[in-house]
C-alpha atoms as a printed R data frame, in Angstrom:
    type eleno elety resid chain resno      x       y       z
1   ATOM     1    CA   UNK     A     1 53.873 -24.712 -38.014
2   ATOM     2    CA   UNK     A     2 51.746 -27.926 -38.181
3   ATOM     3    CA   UNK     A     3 49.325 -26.959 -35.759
4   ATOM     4    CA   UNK     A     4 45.735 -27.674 -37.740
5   ATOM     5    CA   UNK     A     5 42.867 -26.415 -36.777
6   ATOM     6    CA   UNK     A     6 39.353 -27.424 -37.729
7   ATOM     7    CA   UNK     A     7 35.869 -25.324 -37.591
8   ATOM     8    CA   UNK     A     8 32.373 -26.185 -38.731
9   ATOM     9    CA   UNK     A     9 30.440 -23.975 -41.095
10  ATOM    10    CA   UNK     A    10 27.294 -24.626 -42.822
11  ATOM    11    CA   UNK     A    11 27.908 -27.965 -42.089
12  ATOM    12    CA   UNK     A    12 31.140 -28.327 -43.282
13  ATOM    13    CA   UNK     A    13 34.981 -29.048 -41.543
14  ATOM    14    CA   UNK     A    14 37.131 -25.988 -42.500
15  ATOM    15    CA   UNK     A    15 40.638 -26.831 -41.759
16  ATOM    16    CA   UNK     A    16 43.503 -23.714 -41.097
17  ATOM    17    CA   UNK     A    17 46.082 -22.592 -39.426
18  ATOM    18    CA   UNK     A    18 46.655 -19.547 -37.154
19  ATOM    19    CA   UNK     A    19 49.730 -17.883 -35.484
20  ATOM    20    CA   UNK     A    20 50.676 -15.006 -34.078
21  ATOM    21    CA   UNK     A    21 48.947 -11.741 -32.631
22  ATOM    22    CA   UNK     A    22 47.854  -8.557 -33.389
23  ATOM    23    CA   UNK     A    23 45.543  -7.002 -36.993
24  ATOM    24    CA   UNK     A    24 43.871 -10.133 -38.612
25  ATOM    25    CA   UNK     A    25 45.460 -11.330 -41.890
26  ATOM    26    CA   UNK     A    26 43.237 -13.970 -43.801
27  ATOM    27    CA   UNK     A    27 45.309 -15.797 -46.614
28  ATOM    28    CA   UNK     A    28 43.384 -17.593 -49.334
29  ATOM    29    CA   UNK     A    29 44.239 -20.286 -51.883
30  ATOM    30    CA   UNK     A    30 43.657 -20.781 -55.464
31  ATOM    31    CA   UNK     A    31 42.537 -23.492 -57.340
32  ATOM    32    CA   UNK     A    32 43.911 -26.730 -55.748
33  ATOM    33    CA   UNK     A    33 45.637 -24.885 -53.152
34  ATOM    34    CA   UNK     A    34 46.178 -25.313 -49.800
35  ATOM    35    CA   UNK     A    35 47.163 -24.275 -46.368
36  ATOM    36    CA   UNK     A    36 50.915 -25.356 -46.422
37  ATOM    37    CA   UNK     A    37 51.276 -22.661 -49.514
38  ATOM    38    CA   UNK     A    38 51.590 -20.042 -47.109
39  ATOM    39    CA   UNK     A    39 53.898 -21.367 -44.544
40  ATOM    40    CA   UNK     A    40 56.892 -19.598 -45.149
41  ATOM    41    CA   UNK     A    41 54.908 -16.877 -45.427
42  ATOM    42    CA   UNK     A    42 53.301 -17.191 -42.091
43  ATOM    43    CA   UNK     A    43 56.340 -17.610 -40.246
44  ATOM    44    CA   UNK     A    44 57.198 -14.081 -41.183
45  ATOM    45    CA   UNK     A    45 53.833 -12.183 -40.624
46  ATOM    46    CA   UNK     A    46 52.838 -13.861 -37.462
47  ATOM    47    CA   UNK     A    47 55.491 -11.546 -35.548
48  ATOM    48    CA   UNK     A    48 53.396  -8.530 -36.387
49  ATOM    49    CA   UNK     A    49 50.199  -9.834 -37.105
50  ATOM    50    CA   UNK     A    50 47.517 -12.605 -36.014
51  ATOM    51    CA   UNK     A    51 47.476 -14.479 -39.057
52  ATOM    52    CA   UNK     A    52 45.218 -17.452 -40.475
53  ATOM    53    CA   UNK     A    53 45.572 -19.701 -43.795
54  ATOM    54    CA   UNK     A    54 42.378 -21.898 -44.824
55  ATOM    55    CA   UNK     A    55 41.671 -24.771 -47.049
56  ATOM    56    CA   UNK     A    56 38.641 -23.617 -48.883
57  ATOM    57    CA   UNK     A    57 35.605 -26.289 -49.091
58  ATOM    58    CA   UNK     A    58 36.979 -28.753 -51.896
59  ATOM    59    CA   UNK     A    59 40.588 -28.257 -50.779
60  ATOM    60    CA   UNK     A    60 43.142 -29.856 -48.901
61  ATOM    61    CA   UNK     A    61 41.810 -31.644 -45.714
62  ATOM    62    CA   UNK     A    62 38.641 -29.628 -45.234
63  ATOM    63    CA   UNK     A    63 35.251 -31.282 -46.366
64  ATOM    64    CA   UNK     A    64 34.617 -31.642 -50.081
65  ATOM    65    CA   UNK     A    65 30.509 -32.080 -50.169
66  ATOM    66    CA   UNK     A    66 28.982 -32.772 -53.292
67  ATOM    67    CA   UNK     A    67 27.861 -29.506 -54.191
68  ATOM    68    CA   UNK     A    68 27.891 -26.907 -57.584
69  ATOM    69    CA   UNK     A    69 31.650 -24.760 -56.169
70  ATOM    70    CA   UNK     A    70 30.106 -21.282 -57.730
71  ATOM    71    CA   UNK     A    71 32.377 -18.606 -57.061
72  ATOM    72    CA   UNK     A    72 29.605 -17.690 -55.024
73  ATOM    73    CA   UNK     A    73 29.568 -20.934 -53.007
74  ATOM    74    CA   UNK     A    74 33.244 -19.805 -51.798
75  ATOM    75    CA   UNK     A    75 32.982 -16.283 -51.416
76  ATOM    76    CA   UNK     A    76 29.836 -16.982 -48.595
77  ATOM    77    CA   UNK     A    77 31.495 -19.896 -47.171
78  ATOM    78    CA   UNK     A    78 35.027 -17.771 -46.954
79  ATOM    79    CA   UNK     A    79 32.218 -15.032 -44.985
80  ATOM    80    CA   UNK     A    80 31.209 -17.215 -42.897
81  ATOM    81    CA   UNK     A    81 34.522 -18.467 -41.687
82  ATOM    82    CA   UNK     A    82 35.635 -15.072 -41.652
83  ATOM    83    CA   UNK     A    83 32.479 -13.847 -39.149
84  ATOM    84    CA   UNK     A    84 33.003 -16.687 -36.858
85  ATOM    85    CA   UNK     A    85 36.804 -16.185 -36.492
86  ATOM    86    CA   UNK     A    86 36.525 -12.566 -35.945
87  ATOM    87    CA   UNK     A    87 34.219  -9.894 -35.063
88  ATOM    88    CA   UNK     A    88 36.707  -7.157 -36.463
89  ATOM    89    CA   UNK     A    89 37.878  -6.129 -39.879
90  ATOM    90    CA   UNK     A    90 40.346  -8.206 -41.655
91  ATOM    91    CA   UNK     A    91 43.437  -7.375 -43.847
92  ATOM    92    CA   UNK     A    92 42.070  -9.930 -46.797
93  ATOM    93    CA   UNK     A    93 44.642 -11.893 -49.102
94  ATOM    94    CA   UNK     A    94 43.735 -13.829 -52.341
95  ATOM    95    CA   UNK     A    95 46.197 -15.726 -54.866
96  ATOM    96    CA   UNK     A    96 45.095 -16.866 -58.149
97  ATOM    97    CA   UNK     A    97 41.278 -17.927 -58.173
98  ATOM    98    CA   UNK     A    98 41.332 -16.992 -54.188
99  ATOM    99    CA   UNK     A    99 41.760 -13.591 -55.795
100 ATOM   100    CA   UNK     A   100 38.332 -13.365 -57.407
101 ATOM   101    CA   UNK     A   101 37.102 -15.050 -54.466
102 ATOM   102    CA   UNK     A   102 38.465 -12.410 -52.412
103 ATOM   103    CA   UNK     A   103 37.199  -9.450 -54.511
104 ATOM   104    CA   UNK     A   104 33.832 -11.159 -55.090
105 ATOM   105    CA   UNK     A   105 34.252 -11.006 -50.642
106 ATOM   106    CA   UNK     A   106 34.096  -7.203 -50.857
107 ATOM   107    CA   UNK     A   107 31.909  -6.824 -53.371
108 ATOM   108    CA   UNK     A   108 28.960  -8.815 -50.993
109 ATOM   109    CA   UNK     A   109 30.394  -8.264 -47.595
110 ATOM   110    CA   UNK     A   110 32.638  -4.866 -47.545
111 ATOM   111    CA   UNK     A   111 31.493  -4.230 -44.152
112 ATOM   112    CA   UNK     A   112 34.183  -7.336 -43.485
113 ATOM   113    CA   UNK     A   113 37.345  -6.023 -45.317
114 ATOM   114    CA   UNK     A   114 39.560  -3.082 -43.884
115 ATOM   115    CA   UNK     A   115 42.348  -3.758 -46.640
116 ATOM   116    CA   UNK     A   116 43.097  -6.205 -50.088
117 ATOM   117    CA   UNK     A   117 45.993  -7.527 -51.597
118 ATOM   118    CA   UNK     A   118 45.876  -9.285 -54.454
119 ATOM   119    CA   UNK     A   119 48.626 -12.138 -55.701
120 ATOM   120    CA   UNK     A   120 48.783 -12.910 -59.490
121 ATOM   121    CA   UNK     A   121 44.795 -12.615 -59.426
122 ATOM   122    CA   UNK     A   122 42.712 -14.152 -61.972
123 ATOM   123    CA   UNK     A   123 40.662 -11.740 -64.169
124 ATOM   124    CA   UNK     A   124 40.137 -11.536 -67.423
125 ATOM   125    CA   UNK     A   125 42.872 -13.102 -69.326
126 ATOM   126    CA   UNK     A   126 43.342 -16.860 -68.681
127 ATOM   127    CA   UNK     A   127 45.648 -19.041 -71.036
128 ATOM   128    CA   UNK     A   128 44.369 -22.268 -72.731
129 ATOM   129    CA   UNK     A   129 45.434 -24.621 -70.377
130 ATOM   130    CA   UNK     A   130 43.064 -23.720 -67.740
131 ATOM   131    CA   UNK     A   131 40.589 -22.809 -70.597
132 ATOM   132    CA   UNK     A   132 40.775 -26.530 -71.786
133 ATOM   133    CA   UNK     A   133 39.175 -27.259 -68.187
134 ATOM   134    CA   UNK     A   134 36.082 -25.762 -68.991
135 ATOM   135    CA   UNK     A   135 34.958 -29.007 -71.293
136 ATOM   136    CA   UNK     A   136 32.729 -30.983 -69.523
137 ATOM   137    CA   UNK     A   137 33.677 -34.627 -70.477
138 ATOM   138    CA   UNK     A   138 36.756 -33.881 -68.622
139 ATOM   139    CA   UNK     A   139 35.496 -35.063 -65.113
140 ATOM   140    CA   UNK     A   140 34.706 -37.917 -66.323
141 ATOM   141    CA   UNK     A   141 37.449 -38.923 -68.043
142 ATOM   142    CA   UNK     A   142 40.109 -37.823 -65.180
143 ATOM   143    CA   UNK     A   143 40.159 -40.036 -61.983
144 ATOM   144    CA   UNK     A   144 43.675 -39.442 -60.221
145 ATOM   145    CA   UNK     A   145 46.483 -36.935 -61.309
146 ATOM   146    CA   UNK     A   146 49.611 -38.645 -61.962
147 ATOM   147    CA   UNK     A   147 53.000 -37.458 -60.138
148 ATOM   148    CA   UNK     A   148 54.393 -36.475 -63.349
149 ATOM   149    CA   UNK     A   149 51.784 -33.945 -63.949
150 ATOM   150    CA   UNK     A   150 52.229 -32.703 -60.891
151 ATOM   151    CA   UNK     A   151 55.632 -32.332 -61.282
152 ATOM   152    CA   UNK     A   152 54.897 -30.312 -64.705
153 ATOM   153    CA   UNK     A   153 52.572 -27.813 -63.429
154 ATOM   154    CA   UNK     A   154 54.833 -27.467 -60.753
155 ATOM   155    CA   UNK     A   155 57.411 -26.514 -63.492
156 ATOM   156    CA   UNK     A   156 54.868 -24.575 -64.617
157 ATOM   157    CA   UNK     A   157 54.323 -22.636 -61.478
158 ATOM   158    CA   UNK     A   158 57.586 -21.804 -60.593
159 ATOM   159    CA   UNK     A   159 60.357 -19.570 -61.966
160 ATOM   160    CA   UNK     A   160 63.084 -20.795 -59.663
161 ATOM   161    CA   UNK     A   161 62.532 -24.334 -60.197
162 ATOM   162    CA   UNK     A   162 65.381 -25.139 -56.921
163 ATOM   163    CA   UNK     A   163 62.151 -24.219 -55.294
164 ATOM   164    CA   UNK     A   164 60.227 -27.593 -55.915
165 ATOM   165    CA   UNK     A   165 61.205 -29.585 -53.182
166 ATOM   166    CA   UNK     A   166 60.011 -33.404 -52.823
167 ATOM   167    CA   UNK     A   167 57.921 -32.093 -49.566
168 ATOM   168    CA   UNK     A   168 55.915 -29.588 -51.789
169 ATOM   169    CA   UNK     A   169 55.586 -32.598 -54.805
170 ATOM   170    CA   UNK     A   170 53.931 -34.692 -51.911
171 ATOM   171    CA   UNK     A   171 51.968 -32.187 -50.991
172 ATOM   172    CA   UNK     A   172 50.406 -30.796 -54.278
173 ATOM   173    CA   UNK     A   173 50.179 -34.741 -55.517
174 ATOM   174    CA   UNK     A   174 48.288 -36.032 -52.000
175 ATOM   175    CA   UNK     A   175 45.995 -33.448 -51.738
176 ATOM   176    CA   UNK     A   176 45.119 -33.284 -55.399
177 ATOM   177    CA   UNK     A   177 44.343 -36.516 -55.299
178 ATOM   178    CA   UNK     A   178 42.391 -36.526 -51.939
179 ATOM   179    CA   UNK     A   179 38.552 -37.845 -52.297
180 ATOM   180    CA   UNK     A   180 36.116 -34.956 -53.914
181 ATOM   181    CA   UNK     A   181 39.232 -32.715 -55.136
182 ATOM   182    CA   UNK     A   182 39.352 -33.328 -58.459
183 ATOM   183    CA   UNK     A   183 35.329 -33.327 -58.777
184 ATOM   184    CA   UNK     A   184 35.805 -30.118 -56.480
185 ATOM   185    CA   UNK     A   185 38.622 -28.171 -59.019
186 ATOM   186    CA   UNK     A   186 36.404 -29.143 -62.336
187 ATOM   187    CA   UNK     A   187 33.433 -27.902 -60.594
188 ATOM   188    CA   UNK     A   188 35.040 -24.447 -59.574
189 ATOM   189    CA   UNK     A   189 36.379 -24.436 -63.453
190 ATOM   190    CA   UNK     A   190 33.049 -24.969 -64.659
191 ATOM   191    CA   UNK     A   191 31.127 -22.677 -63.232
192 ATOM   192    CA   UNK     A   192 33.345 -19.541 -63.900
193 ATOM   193    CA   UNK     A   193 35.544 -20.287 -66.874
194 ATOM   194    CA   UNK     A   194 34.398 -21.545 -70.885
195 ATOM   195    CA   UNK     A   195 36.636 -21.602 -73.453
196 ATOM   196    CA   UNK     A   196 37.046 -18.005 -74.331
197 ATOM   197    CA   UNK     A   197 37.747 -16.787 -70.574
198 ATOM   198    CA   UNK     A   198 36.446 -15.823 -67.466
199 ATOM   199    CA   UNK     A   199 32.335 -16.340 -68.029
200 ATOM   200    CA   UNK     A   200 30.284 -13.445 -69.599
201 ATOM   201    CA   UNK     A   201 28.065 -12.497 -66.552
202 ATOM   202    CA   UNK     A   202 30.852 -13.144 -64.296
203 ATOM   203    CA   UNK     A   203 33.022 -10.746 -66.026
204 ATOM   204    CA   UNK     A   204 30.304  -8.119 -66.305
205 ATOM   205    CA   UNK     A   205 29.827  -8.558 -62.788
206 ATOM   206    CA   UNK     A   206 33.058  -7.504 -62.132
207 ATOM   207    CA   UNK     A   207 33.662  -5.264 -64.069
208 ATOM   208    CA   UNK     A   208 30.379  -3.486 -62.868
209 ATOM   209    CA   UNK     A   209 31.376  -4.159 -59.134
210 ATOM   210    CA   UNK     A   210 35.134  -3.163 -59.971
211 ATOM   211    CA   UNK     A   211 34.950   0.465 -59.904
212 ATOM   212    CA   UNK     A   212 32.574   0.765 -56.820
213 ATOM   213    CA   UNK     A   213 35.631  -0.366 -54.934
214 ATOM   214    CA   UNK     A   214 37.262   1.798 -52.919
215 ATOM   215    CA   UNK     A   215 38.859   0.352 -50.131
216 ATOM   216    CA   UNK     A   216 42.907   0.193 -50.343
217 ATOM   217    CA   UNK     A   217 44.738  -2.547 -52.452
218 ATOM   218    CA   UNK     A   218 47.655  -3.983 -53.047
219 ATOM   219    CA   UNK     A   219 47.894  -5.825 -56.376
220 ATOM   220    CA   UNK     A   220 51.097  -8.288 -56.940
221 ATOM   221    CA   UNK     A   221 52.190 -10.610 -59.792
222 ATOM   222    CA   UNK     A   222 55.162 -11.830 -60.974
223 ATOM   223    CA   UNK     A   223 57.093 -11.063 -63.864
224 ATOM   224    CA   UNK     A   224 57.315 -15.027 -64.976
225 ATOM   225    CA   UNK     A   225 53.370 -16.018 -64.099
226 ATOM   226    CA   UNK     A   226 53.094 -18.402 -67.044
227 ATOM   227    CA   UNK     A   227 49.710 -19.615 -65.436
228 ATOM   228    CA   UNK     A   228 47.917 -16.054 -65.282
229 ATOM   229    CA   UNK     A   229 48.731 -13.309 -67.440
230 ATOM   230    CA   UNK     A   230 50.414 -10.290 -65.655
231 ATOM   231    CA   UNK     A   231 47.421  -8.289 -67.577
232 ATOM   232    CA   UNK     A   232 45.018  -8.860 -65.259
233 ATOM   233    CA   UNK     A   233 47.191  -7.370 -62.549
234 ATOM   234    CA   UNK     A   234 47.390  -3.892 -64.660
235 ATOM   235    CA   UNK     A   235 43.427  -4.398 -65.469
236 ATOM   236    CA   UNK     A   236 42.442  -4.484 -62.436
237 ATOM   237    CA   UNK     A   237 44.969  -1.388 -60.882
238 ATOM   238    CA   UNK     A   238 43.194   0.434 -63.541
239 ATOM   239    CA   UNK     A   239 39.513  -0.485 -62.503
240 ATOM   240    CA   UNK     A   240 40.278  -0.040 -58.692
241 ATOM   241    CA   UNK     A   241 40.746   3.436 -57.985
242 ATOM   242    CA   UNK     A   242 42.579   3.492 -54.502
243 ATOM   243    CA   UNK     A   243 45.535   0.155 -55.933
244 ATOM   244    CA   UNK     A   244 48.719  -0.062 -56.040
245 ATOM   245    CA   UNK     A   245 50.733  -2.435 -58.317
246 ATOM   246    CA   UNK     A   246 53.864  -4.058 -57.751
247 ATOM   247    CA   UNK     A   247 55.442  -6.109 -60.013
248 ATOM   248    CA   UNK     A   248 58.545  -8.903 -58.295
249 ATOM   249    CA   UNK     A   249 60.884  -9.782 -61.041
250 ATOM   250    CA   UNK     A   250 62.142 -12.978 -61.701
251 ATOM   251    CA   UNK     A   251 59.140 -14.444 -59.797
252 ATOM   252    CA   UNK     A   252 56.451 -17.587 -61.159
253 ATOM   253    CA   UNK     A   253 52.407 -17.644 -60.456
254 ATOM   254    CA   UNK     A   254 53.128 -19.338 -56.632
255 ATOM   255    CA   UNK     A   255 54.038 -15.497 -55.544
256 ATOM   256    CA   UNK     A   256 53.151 -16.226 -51.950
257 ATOM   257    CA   UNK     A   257 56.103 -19.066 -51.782
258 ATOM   258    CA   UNK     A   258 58.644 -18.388 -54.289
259 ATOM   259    CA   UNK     A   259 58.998 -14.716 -53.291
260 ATOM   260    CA   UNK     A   260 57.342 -14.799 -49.823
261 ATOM   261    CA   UNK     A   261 60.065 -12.538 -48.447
262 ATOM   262    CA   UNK     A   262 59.183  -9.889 -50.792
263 ATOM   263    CA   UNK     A   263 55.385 -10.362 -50.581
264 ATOM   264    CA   UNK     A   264 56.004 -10.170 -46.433
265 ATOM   265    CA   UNK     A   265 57.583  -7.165 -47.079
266 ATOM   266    CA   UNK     A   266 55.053  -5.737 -49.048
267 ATOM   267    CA   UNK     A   267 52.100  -6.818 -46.899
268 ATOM   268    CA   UNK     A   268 53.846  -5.419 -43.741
269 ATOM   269    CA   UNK     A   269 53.899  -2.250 -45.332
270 ATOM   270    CA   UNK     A   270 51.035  -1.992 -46.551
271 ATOM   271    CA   UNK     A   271 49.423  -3.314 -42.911
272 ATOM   272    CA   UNK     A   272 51.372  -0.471 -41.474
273 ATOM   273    CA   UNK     A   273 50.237   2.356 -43.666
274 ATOM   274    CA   UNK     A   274 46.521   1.249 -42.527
275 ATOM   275    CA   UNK     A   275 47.741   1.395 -38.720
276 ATOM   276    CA   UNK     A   276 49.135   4.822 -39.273
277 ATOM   277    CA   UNK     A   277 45.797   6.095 -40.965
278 ATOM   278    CA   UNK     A   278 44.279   4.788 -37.850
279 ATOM   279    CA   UNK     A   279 46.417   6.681 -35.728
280 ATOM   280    CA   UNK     A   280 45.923  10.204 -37.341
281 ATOM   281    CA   UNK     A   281 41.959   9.653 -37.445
282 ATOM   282    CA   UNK     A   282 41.866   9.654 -33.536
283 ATOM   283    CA   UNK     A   283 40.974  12.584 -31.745
């Protein structure tokens, strides 16, 4: 599945991928992710639905313009994508960062979003390593992420470490590394993260917008996340009134590839308990 795609918004490239018929499924990256994250994924869910992966602006091949990445600045360029793609509403799936990004979606646009699902979702609990990003003389000082950093955070990210293959290490170390990333990442990490956590008015936000939602989700994290604390997953069931939350044991922060069967699973069910609804509300 290494058909890319490429569509201009605002005056950017947006690069994804697509497959498969059917009830729209949008998957969305975190920080420094990509397209290929969902891949395995993908070759599950496009025999049921039409599904599409994106490289946010800053991330993997699409364009990475010089510009302040507010969580804002995604959320309207992930709307835009979104309204040119489809005139229907989408099933919408965030991991990590693309989490907020996706909740921050229906809290502008819920005209957009039929159903969420959440994957290991940043909230309000971060740990100090992605805390540490929020100083500002780090952009400066960082110019090109070595492989063996890579290969740590990869440690990191994973539970089952089998799962780090050499193509996923090239991957996560060329597009890292691609020209505007890095400026990109300690942009996003600025403008929604200081030292304590998640930024003041940006919490407040959400947590004003939080319980105003009350379109069906499906929260997921896994047991092992050392990157985001399986709190915010039981925060936010608690703040949205119509969640569920399911936790996969024995499973690291990259939910969507180290335990894609089960998050397939998951997301087919859910998709299916919306098509059923849709059934018994005809006349």
């Amino acid at each position: 599945m290494k058909d890319d795609k490429y569509l201009t918004i605002n005056h950017y490239s947006i690069r994804y991928r697509e497959a498969g018929k059917g009830p729209l499924i949008v998957l969305v990256h975190g920080v420094a992710g990509y397209v290929e994250e969902w891949e395995p994924a993908m070759a599950i869910l496009k025999e049921k639905f039409r599904v599409i992966a994106l490289d946010l602006p800053g991330h993997g091949l699409s364009d990475k313009p010089e510009v302040p990445y507010t969580l804002d600045f995604l959320t309207d360029s992930l709307c835009e994508f979104i309204t040119t793609i489809s005139t229907e509403k989408i099933i919408l799936a965030g991991h990590s960062l693309g989490g907020a990004v996706c909740l921050n979606m229906v809290f502008k646009f819920p005209h957009l979003v039929e159903r969420l699902v959440l994957l290991n979702s940043v909230f309000s609990k971060l740990p100090l390593s992605i805390r540490l990003g929020s100083f500002k003389f780090l952009p400066g000082l960082i110019r090109k992420v070595p492989l063996f950093v890579v290969k740590t955070a990869a440690r990191r990210t994973f539970c089952n470490h089998s799962m780090i293959t050499d193509n996923l290490l090239r991957d996560a170390y060329h597009y890292i590394n691609e020209p505007g990333s890095l400026r990109a990442m300690f942009s996003i990490i600025l403008s929604s993260i200081s030292l304590s956590g998640l930024k003041k008015t940006l919490l407040n936000t959400f947590l004003m917008e939080l319980s105003r939602v009350e379109l069906p989700t499906l929260i997921l994290h896994g047991d092992k996340d050392r990157i985001v604390p399986n709190e915010n997953s039981k925060q936010l069931h608690q703040y949205i009134r119509n969640s569920e939350c399911i936790c996969f044991k024995n499973c690291g922060h990259s939910l969507q590839s180290e335990c894609y069967r089960q998050f397939c699973e998951q997301l087919i069910r859910f998709a299916q308990e919306n098509a059923d609804m849709r059934k018994e509300a005809r006349p």
